[in-house]
C-alpha positions in Angstrom: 0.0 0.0 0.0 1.2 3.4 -0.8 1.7 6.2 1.9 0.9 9.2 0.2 1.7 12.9 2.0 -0.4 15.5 2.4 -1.1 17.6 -0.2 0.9 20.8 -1.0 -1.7 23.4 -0.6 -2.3 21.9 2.7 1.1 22.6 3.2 1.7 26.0 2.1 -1.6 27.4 2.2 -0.1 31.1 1.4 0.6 30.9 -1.5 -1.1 33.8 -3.2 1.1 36.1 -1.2 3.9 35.3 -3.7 2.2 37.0 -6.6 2.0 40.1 -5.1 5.4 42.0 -6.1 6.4 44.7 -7.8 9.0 45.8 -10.3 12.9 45.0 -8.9 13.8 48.0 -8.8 11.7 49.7 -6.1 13.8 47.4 -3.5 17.0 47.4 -1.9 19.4 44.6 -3.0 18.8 42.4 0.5 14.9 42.8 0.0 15.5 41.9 -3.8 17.0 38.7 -2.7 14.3 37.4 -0.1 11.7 38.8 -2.5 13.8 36.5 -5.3 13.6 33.8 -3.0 9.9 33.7 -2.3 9.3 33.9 -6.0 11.4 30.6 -6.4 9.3 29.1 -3.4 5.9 30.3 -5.7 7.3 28.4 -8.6 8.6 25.3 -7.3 5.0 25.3 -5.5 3.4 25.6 -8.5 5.1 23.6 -10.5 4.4 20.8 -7.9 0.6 21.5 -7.6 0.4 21.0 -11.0 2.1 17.3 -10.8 0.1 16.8 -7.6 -2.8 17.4 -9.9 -1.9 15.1 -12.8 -0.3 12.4 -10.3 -4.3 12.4 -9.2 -6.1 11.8 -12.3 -3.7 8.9 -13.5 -1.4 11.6 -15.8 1.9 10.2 -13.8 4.3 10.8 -16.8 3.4 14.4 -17.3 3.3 14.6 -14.0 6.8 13.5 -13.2 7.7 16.1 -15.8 6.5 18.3 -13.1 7.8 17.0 -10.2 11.2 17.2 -11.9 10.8 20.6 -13.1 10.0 22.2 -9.4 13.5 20.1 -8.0 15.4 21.9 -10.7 14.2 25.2 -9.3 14.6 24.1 -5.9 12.7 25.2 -2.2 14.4 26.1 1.0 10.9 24.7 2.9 12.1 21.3 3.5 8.7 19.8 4.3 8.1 21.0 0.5 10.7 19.1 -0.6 10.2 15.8 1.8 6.5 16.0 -0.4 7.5 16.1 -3.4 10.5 13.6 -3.3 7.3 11.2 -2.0 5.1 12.3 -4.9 8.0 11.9 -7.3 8.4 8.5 -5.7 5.0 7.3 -6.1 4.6 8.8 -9.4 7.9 6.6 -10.9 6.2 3.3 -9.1 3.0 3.8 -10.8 5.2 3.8 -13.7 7.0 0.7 -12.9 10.4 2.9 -13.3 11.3 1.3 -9.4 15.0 2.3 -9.3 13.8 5.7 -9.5 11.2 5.4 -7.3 13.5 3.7 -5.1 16.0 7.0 -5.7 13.6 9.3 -4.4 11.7 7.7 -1.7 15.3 6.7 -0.4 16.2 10.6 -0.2 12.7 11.1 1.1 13.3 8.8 4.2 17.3 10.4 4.7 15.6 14.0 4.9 12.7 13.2 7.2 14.7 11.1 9.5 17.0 14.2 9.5 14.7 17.1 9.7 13.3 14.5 13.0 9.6 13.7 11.0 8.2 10.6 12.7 5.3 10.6 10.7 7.1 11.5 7.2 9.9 8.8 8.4 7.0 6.2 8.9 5.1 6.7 5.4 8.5 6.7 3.8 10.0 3.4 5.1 6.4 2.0 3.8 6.9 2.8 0.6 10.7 2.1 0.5 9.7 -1.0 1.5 6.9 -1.5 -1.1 9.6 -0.6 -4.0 12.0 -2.8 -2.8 9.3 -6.0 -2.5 9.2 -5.0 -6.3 12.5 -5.2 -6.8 12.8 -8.6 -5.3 14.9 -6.7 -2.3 12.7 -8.7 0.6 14.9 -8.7 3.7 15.6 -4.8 3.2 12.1 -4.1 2.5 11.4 -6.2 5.6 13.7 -4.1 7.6 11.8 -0.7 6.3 8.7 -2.4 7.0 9.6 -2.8 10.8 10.5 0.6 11.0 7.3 1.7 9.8 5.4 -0.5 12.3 7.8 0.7 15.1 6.9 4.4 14.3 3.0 4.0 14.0 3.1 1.9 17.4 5.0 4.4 19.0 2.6 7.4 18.1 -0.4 5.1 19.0 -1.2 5.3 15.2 -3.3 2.5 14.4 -4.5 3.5 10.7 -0.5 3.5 9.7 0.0 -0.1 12.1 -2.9 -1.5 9.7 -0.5 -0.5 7.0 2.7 -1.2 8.4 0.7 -5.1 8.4 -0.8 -5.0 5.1 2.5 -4.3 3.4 5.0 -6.6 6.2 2.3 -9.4 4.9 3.0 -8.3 1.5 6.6 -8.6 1.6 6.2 -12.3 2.6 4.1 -13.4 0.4 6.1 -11.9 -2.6 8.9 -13.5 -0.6 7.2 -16.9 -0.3 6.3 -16.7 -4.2 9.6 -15.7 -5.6 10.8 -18.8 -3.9 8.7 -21.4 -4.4 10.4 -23.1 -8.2 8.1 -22.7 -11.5 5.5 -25.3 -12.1 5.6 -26.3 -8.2 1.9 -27.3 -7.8 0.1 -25.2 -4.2 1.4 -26.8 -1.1 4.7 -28.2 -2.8 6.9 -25.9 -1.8 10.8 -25.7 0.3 10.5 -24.9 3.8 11.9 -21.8 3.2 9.1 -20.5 1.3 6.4 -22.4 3.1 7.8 -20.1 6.7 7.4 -16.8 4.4 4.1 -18.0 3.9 2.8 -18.6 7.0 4.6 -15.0 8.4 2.6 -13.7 5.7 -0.7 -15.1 7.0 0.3 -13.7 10.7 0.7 -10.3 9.2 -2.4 -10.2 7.4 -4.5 -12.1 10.6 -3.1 -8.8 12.4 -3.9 -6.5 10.2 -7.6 -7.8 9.7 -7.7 -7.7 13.5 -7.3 -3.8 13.2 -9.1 -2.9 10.4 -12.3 -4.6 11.8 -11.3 -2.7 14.5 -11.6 0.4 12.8 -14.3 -0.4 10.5 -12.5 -0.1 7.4 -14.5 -2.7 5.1 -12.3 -1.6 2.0 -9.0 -2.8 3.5 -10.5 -5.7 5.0 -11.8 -6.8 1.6 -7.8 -6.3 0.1 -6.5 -8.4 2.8 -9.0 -11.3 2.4 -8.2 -11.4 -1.1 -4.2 -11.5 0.0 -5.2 -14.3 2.5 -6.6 -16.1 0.5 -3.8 -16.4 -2.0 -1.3 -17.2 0.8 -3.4 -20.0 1.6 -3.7 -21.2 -1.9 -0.1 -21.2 -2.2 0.2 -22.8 1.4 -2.0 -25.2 -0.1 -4.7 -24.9 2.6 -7.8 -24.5 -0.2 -10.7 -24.6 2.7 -9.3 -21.5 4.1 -8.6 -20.2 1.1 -11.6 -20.5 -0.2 -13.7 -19.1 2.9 -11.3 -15.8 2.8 -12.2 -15.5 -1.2 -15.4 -15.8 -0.1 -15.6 -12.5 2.5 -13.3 -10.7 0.0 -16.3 -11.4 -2.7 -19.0 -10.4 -0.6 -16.8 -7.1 0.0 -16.7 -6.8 -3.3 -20.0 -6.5 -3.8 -20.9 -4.5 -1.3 -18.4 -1.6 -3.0 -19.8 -2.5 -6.5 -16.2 -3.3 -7.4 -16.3 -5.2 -10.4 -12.8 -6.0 -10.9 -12.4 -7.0 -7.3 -15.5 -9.4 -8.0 -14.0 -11.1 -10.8 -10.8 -11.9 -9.5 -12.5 -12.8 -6.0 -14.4 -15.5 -8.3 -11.2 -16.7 -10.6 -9.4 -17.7 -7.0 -12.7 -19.6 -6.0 -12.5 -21.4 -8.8 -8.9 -22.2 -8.5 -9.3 -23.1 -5.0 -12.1 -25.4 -6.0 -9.9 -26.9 -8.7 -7.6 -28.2 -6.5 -10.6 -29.6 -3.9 -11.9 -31.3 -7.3 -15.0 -29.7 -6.9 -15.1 -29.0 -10.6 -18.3 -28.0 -11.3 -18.2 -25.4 -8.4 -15.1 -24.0 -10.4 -16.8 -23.7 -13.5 -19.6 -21.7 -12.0 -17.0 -19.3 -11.1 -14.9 -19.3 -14.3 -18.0 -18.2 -16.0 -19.2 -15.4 -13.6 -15.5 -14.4 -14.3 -16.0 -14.7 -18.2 -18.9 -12.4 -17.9 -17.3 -9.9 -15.6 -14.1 -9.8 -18.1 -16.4 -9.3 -20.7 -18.4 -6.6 -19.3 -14.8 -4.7 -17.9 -13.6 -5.0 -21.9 -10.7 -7.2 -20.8 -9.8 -9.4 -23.7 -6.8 -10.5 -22.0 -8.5 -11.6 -19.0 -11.2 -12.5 -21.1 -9.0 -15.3 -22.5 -7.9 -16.8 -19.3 -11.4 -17.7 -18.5 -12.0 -19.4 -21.5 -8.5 -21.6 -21.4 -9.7 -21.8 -17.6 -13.0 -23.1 -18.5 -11.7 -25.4 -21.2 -9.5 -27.2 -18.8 -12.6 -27.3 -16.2 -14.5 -29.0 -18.7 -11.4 -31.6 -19.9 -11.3 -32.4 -16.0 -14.7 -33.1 -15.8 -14.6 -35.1 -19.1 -17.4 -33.0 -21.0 -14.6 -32.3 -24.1 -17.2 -31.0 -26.5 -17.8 -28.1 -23.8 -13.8 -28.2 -23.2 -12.9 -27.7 -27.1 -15.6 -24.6 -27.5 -14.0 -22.6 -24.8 -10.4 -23.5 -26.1 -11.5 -22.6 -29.4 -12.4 -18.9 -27.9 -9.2 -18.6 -26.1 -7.4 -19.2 -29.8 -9.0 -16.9 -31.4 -8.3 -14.1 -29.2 -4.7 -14.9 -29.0 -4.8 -14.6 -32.1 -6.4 -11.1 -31.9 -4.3 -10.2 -29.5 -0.7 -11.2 -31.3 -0.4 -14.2 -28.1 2.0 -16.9 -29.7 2.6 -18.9 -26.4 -1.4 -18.5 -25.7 -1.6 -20.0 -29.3 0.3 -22.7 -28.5 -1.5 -23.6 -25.4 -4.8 -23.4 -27.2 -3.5 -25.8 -29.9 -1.8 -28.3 -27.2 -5.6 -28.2 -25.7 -7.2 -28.4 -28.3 -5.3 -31.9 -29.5 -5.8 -33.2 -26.2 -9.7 -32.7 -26.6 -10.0 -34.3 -30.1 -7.7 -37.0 -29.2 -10.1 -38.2 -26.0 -13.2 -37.7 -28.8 -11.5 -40.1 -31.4 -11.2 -36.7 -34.0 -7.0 -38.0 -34.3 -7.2 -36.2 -38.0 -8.4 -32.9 -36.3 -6.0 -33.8 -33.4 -2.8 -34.4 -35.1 -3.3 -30.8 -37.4 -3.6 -29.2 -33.7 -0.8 -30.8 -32.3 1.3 -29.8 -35.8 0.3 -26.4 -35.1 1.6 -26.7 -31.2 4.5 -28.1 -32.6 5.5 -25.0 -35.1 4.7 -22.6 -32.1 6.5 -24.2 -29.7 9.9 -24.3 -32.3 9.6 -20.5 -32.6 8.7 -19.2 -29.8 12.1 -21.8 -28.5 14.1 -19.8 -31.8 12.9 -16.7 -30.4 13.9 -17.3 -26.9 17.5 -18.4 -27.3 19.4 -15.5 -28.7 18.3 -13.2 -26.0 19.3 -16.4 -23.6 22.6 -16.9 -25.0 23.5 -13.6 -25.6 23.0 -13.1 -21.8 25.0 -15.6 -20.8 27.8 -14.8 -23.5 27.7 -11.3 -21.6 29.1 -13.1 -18.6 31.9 -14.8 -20.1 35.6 -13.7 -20.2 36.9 -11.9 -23.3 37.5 -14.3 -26.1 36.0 -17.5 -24.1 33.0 -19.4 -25.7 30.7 -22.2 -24.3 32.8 -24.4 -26.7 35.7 -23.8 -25.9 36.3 -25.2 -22.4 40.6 -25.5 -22.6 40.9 -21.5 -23.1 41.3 -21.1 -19.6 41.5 -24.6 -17.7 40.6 -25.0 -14.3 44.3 -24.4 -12.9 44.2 -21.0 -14.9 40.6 -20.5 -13.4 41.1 -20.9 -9.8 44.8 -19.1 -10.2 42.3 -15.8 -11.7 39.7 -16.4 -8.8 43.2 -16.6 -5.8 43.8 -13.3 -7.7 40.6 -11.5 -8.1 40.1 -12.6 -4.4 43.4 -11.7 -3.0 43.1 -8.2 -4.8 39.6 -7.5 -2.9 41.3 -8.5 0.6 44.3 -5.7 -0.3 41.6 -3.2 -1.0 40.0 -4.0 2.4 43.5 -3.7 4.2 43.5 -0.9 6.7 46.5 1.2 6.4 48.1 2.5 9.8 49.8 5.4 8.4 47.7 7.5 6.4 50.2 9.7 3.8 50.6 13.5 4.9 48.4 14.6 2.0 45.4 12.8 3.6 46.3 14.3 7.4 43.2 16.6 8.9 44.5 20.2 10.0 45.3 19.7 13.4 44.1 23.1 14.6 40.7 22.0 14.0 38.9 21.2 17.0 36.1 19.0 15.7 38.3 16.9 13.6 40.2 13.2 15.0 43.6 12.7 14.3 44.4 9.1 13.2 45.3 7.1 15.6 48.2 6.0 14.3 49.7 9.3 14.0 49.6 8.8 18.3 51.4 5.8 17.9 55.1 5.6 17.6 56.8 2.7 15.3 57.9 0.8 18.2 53.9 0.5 19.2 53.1 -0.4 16.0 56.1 -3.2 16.1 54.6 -5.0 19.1 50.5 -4.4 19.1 50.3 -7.3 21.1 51.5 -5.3 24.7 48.6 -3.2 24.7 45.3 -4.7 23.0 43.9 -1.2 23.6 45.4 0.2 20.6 43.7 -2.1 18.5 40.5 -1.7 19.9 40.8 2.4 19.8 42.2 1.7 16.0 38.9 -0.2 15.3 36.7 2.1 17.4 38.1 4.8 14.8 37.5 3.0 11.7 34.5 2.4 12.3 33.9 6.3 13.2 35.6 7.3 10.0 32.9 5.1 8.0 29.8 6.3 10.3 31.0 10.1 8.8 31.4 8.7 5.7 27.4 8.0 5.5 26.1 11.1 6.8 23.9 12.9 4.8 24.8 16.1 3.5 22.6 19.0 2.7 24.2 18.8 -0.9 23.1 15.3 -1.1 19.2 16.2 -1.6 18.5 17.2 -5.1 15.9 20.4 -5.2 16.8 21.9 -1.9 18.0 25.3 -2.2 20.5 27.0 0.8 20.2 30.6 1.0 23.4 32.4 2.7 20.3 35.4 4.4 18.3 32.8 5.2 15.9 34.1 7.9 15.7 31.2 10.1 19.2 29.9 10.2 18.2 27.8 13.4 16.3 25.8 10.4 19.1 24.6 9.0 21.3 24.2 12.3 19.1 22.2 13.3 19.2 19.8 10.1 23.2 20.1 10.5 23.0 19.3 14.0 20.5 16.0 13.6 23.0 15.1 10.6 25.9 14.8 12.7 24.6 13.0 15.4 21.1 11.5 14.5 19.7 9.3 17.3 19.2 5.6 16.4 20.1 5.9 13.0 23.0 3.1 13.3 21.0 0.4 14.1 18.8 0.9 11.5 21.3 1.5 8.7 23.5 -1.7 10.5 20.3 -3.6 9.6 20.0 -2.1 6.1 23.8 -2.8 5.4 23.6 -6.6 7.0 20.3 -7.7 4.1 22.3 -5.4 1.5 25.5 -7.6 2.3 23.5 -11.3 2.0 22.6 -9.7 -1.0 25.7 -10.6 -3.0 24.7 -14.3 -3.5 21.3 -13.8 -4.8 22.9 -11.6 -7.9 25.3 -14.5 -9.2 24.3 -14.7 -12.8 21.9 -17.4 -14.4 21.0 -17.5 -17.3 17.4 -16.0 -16.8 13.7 -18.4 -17.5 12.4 -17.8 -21.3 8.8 -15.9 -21.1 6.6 -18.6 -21.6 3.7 -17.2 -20.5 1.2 -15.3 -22.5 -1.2 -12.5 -21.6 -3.9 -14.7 -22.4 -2.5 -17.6 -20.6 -3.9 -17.3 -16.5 -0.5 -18.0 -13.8 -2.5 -20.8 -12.3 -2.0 -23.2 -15.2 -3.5 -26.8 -15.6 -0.9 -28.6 -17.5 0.0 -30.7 -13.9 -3.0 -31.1 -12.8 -4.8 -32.6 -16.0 -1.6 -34.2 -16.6 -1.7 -35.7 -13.4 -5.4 -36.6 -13.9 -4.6 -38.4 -17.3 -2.4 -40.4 -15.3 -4.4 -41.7 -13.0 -7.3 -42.8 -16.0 -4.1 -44.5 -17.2 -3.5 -46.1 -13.6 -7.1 -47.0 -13.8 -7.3 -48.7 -16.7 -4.5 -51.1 -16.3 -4.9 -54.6 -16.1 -3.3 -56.6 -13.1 -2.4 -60.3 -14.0 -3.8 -63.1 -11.9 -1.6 -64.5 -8.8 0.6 -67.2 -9.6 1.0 -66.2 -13.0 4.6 -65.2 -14.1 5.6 -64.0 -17.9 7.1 -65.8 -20.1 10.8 -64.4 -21.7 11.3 -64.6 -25.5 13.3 -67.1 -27.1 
């Protein structure tokens, strides 16, 4: 869920009084300059009304062209700025740009933590942590998430702990998803996934606890319909299906008609997997007609290839070839190749079980085409990702180029280069010395040390400790935040409240509590190097008109069984004979 600020004429409420000037030259040059100032201030305002504006009616690019354009003016009002970095931030995830969302929700929550806003800090860890949940980023969105619900508790706020749940529960599940490997049926999944599950389910339990509380029917109906998928994937489909069921109802109540149709394509998914078929099949059409009535041809699709394999399930393949036929011609219509190829894999399946095998071996030919190209269209983009990962000159054929002597001799080399680069020098060169006669800077250590100290550390262990107490010091400066560092924020040297900015100076250099939480950011960002080892990424076999809970296991598995059914045991006693 998205924290959004308040508005910016809430915020500057004034701002008529910046029109209001006359000609320059009827001022002296220090009223020229505050009177230049506040007619900067009118313009970055306006500027970020009018993305406000456009932001609101769905307009988010032209919007961000705002946004942009009031930071390259700049504001000295710093709650001004704290806005619009959130607007901008929200305005770039709308777009799915999330690195630059990510940019500017990150400089959001380093200026409201400075300036000491509580209640800015909490809405901008939420939607740092929404970003990064996109970004596949879960145990630093995690992280942001706990600060959000840390602040909101705090401050008694129990509107922002509902959110702080609804997006910690959200993290999980994205969590438990992105785990669990493709094709894995619901309930088959590694323990690893199956405990980001069920966290996600204790999140969501506790946020349905407060919005009941509060009497929020329009978030309770979101988090049934997250509940429910969480127990779908956790392969519980009784709870599943009674949370779907609330989240319907809620649905209804709102007149939401999207919100009713996917409510009803997760009941009949649920019931799929309880083999209540026909109950599935009710809902796949209530979700036909809703898709049709919304103009969603995509959508539209999926019911029909969800209906199709309803009906091959419950062995009604007259029914089960109409609705595949009406899921091929819209993939057609809608330039869908893999949904083609689905539709024609279906479709042979359907004639096959009839006895049509002419009629089922032209749809299986026309599977087979569609599957070779979308397979040619697929590798080059594969291989020439993998290609990008290979040394200079090396090829997946040629294995000898390098050897693995020659390989592990690079890696002792690459490795042994990183550990000198992580070497901490004692002596610092004179050219890197602070002046001396400044009072607020720390001389080295080692310039206190003499060389017969540094020969034999081992008499007094307190140097090392005071060396590594420094050290670590020197890196805590290194991340403070700078005024510079915020793009858009404008210093004026007659600035009329100076204690403004002394304060900001003063919370940068010593900001209470920030370690812990950074420690905590650094820690996830560290495990981090693992998860980006490169593989060669999964070819897009999915089509828009293809629906992500697919059938090809489950009828698969059901084709089995007929085949288990219908084999015939040989009598006791009775052994087979070999050939001659």
């Amino acid at each position: 869920m998205i924290e959004y600020k308040q508005g910016f004429s809430l915020l500057c409420q004034d701002t008529h009084k910046f029109h209001v000037f006359g000609t320059r030259s009827s001022f002296s040059p220090g009223l020229m300059q505050i009177l230049f100032s506040c007619r900067m201030e009118a313009s970055c305002l306006e500027l970020a009304l009018e993305g406000e504006r456009l932001c609101k009616v769905g307009d988010y690019r032209a919007g961000v062209s705002f946004f942009e354009s009031a930071i390259q003016v700049g504001t000295e009002d710093l709650q001004i700025l704290s806005a619009i970095y959130s607007q901008l931030g929200n305005a770039y995830f709308h777009l799915q740009a999330y690195e630059k969302a990510l940019e500017y929700h990150q400089h959001d929550l380093t200026l409201t933590r400075t300036i000491g806003d509580e209640l800015g800090e909490a809405k901008a860890s939420g939607n740092l942590g929404n970003t990064l949940k996109l970004l596949g980023r879960f145990d630093e969105a995690v992280v942001c998430c706990q600060r959000h619900l840390e602040i909101t508790r705090a401050m008694y706020d129990k509107v922002g702990q509902a959110r702080a749940l609804y997006n910690y529960g959200n993290v999980y599940h994205a969590k438990g998803k992105s785990i669990c490997w493709v094709g894995a049926e619901p309930g088959e999944f590694s323990e690893e996934a199956r405990i980001a599950l069920k966290k996600a389910t204790q999140y969501y339990e506790a946020n349905l606890g407060l919005v009941k509380e509060l009497g929020d029917r329009a978030a309770q109906g979101r988090t049934y319909g997250n509940l429910g998928n969480t127990y779908y994937l956790l392969g519980d489909f009784q709870s599943a299906v009674a949370a779907h069921e609330k989240r319907l109802l809620i649905a209804k109540e709102f007149g939401d008609k999207s919100a009713e149709r996917r409510a009803h394509c997760n009941l009949g998914n649920a019931h799929i997997f309880l083999g209540q078929f026909d109950l599935a099949a009710g809902h796949y059409k209530r979700t036909l007609q809703l898709a049709r009535l919304l103009k969603d041809r995509a959508v539209e699709a999926q019911a029909c290839y969800s209906l199709g394999n309803t009906y091959t399930l419950l062995q009604d393949y007259e029914r089960a070839i109409d609705y595949h036929l009406k899921h091929l011609v819209i993939a057609q219509d809608l330039k869908d190749r893999v949904g083609e190829g689905r539709a024609c894999w279906s479709l042979g399946n359907a004639h096959t079980a009839l006895g049509n095998h002419e009629q089922a071996m032209h749809f299986a030919e026309k599977h087979l085409e569609i599957a070779i190209e979308v397979i040619v269209y697929c590798l080059p983009p594969l291989l020439g990702e993998y290609n990008q990962h290979q040394p200079s000159g090396h090829t997946s054929g040629s294995r000898d180029t390098l050897g693995e002597d020659g390989f592990f001799d690079l890696l002792s080399r690459f490795q042994g280069n990183r550990m000198d680069d992580q070497r901490c020098s004692l002596l610092d060169s004179p050219s890197n010395l602070p002046d001396q006669s400044s009072p607020s800077s720390t001389p080295p250590v080692a310039e206190r040390k003499s060389i017969l100290e540094c020969e034999t550390p081992l008499q007094d262990p307190g140097h090392f400790l005071e060396l590594l107490a420094s050290s670590q010091a020197r890196r805590l400066n290194d991340q403070r935040a700078s005024l510079s560092h915020f793009p858009g924020l404008r210093l004026s040297i007659s600035d009329p409240t100076p204690s403004l900015y002394s304060h900001l100076e003063a919370n940068a250099e010593h900001p209470e509590g920030d370690d812990v939480f950074f420690d905590m950011l650094v820690k996830c960002q560290g495990s981090r190097l693992n998860d980006q080892r490169c593989a060669a990424p999964s070819p897009p076999t999915k089509g828009p008109t293809v629906p992500d809970e697919d059938f090809f296991s489950l009828i698969l598995r059901s084709q089995a069984n007929r085949m288990e059914e219908q084999r015939v045991q040989l009598p006791p006693g009775c052994t087979q004979s070999k050939p001659d």
